[in-house]
N, C-alpha and C positions, 0 to 999 in steps of 0.2 A: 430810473436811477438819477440822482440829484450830483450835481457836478456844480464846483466855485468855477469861473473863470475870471485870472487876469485879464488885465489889456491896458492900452496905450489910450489916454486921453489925450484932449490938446493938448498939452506942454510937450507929451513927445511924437506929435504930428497925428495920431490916432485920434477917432472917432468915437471912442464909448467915452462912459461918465463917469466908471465907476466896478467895483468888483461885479460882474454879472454871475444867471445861474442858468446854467445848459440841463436839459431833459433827455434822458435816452429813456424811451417809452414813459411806463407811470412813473413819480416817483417813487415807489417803494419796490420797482423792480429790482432783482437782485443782478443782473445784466446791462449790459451796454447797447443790446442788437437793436431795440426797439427804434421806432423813427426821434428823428430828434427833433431840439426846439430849444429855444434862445428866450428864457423867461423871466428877462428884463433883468435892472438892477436891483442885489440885496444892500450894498452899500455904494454910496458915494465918496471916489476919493480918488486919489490926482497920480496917474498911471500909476495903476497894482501891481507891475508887470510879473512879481512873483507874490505867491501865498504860501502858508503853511498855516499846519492846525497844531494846537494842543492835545497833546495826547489823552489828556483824562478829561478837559474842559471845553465847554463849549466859547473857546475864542478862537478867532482869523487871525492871522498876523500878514500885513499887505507891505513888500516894498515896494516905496513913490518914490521911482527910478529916479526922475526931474529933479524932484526936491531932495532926495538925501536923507529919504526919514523912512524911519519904520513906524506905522503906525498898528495898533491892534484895535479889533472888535470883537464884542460881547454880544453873543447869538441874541437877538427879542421875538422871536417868531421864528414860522417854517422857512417863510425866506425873507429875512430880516436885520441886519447888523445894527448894534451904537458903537461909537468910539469909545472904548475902552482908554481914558488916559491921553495924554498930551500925545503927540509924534516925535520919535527918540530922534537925534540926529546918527545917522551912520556912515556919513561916507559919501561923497558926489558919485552918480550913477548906480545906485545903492539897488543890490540885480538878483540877489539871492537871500533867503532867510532858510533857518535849519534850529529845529528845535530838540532842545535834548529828550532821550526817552523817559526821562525823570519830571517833565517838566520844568524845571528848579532853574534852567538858561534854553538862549540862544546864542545863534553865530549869524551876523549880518555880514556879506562881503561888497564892499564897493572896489567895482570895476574902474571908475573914473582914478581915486586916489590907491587903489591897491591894499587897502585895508581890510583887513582880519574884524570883527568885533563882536565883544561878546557883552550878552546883557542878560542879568537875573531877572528874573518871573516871581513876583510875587504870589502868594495862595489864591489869588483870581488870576492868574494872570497876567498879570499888569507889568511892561517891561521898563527897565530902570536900568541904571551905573550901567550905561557905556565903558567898555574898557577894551581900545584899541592893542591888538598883542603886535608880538615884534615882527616891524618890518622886513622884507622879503628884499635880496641880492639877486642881485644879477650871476648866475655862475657863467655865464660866458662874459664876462665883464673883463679887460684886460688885467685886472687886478686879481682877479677869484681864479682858483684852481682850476685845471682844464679838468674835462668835462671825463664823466665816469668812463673806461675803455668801450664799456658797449655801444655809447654814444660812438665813436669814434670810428666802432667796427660797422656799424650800421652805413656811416658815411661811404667805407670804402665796398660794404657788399652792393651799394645803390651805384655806386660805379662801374660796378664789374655787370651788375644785373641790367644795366642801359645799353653797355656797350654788344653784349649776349644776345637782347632783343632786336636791336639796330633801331634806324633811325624812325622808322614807324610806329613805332611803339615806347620808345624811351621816353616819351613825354608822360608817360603812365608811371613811371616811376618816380615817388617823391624823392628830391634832390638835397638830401642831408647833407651839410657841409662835412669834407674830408678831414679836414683839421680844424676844430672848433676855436683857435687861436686868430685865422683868418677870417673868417666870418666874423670873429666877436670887432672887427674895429670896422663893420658897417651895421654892428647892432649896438653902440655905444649907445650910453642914458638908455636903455629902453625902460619903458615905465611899466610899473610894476600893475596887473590887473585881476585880483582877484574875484573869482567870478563863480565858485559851488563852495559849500561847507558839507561833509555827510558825518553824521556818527555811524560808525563801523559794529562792525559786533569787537567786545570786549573792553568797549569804553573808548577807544582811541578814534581820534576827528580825524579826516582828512577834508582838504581845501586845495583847488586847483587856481595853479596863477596861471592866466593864459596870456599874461605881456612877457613872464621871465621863465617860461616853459618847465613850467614845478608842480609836481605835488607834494604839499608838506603833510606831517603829520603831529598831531600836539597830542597833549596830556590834558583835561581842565582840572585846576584845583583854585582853594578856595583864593588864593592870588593872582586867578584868571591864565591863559593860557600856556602853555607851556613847550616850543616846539620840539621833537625828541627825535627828527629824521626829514630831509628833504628826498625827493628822485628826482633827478634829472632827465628830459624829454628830448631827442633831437629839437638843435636850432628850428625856432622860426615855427614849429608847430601848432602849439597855442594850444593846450589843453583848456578846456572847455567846463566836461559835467560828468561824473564819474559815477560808477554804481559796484557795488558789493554782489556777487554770487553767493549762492550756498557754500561754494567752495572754499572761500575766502579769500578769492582773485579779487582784484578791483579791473575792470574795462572802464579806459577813459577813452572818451571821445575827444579827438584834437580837431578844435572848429580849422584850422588854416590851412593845416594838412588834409584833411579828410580822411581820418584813419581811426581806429582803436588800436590803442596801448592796450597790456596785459602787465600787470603789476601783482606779485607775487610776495609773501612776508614768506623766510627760513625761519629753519628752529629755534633761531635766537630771536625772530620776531621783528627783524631789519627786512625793509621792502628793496624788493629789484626790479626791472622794468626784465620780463620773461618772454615777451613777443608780440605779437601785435601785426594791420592787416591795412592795406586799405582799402576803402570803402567799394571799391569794383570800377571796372571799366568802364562807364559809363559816366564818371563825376566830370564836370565841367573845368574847365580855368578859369575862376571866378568866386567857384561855389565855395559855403563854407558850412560845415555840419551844426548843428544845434541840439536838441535831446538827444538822448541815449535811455534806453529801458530794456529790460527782459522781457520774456513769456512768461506766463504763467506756470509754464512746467521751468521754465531758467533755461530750455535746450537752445534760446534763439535768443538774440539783438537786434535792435531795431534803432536806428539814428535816421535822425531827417536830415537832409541834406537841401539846405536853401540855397536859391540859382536855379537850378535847373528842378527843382521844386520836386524829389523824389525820397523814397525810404528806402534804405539800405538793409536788409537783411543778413544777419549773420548766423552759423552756426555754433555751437558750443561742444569743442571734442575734450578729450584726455581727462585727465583731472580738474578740468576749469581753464588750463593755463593754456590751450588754445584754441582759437577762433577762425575761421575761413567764412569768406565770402557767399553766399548762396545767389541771391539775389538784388536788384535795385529796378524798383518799379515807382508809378507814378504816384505821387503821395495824396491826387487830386487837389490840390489846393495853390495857393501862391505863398512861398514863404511859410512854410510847415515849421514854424519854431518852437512848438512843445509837442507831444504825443504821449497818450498815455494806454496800457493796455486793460482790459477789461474782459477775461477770459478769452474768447475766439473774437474780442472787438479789438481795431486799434480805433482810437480816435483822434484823431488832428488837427490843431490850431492852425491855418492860415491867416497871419497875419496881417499879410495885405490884399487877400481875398475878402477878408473879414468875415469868415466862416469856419465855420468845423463841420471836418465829414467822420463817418464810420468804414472801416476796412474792416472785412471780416478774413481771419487769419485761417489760413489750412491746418490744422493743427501736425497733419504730416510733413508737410514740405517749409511749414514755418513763415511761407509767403503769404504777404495780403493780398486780396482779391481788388478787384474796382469798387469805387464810392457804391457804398449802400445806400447811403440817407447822407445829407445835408441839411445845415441851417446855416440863415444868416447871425452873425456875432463880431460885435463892433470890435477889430482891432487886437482879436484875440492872441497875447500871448504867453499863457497858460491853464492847463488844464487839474482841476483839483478833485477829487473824488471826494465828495461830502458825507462825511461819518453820521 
């Protein structure tokens, strides 16, 4: 099976050249189990650190994190990229690309400047008119409304749930600020960092800022985006990279916290933060989470947790809306900053291993087992399944 990989060249201190392509056995395996292998590069281009495909066409679209650019490629071979087209500018530290299911746009996020942006796709392809959407507030800003009650109520059950455990274990509980009014004047100017884009099912975007602890939700119409609902995150969390269930839940992973959010839309179609976990006992002070992904059946989660360099497993109960902890084992690698699942495979980007290994998952207990197979891979930090 044929896999794009991101990565980090020199401009952002990494070691590869360029988009690589990782082998899980042949490639026209329809699995992931087979031994891997690291099959040099199909393009050259100045940290990839994110991809995405075109839904109907054979073009890459690569952010060069460094530079601030998206650039695209037009498939010439099995393993083969051209540039498609000049490199758009999107944004300093430009970390995420998201393509509509129509083809017809995308959504670039930079992390550096906090920027939203969206760009048409021409009938190859071809990305154009940037168009930066509106800028993201601060809601804990001394000026912006205090922060939703559940926000608030979270604060005080993290209080009472420290004090319940005692002093051995209260360091396990994430320390939500009590009154978001206090906290907000040692989080003044915080800069705004947007960091995932997803299309949702039913046409609606969502987009996680992880400087101003948001996930918004737009409209696209033909005068670019349109935002129609923010959620608000406890302080200081940092939501990260988010995914859709069957259910219609969104599980966001919050890199600062080390937790999943559970985020729920009512019948009028307005989202609420519904519940949420963190990541197990085991997370370090220090660490901070990175992917987020399902199983193949949807019943598990999986987030990497860089630092202490493990994956976190979750379950999936009720109707979607919640989640509990199962596990957190070792991810084999240094710095697991992507994962992707591949029926009973997980696979994993180490990025300063500069390797990807395979985990083979129990499909009862939803835990990966120890590294199956490794290869070496300069600087990997993502993983793309190749249509």
């Amino acid at each position: 099976m044929r896999f794009w990989l991101g990565a980090y060249t020199a401009d952002m201190e990494g070691v590869a050249s360029g988009i690589g392509m990782l082998l899980a056995g042949a490639p026209d395996d329809a699995s992931a189990a087979g031994p891997l292998g690291f099959a040099g590069d199909v393009a050259a281009a100045d940290s990839p650190s994110w991809l995405a495909q075109h839904p109907t066409l054979d073009v890459l679209y690569a952010a060069q994190e460094e530079a601030g650019t998206l650039q695209a490629f037009r498939r010439t071979g099995e393993a083969s990229f051209a540039r498609l087209g000049d490199a758009i500018p999107g944004g300093g530290a430009l970390c995420h690309i998201a393509v509509a299911p129509d083809g017809g746009s995308l959504i670039a996020c930079s992390w550096a400047e906090g920027d939203v942006v969206r760009m048409s796709l021409d009938a190859a392809g071809r990305p154009s008119s940037p168009a930066v959407a509106a800028a993201a507030t601060d809601p804990y800003g001394s000026d912006q409304p205090l922060a939703a009650a559940a926000d608030v109520d979270l604060g005080a059950a993290a209080s009472a749930l420290r004090a319940a455990v005692g002093a051995e274990f209260a360091h396990l509980v994430p320390a939500y600020a009590e009154d978001p009014r206090e906290a907000a004047d040692a989080a003044s100017a915080r800069p705004s960092r947007a960091h995932q884009a997803e299309y949702l099912a039913g046409g609606l975007i969502a987009t996680t800022d992880m400087g101003l602890d948001l996930v918004r939700f737009w409209r696209d119409s033909p005068a670019g985006l349109r935002e129609v609902q923010q959620v608000v995150l406890p302080l200081g969390t940092g939501p990260r990279h988010l995914v859709q269930h069957p259910s219609g839940h969104l599980y966001v992973v919050a890199e600062l916290s080390c937790e999943v959010f559970v985020l729920g839309a009512d019948a009028a179609g307005s989202w609420h933060l519904v519940g949420g976990t963190p990541l197990g006992m085991g997370v370090l002070d220090g660490d901070t989470a990175a992917g987020i992904t399902t199983s193949r059946d949807e019943h598990f989660i999986y987030v990497g947790v860089r630092g202490s360099n493990t994956i976190a497993t979750l379950r999936v109960h009720g109707q979607g809306d919640v989640v509990a902890r199962v596990a957190l084992v070792e991810a084999g690698v240094d710095w697991p900053r992507h994962h992707v699942v591949v029926r009973d495979t997980l696979l994993v980007a180490g990025q300063r291993s500069d390797d990807v290994v395979s985990l083979t998952l129990d499909l009862r207990t939803g835990v990966p087992g120890p590294v199956r197979h490794r290869t070496p891979a300069p600087s990997p930090t993502m993983i793309l399944p190749a249509r």
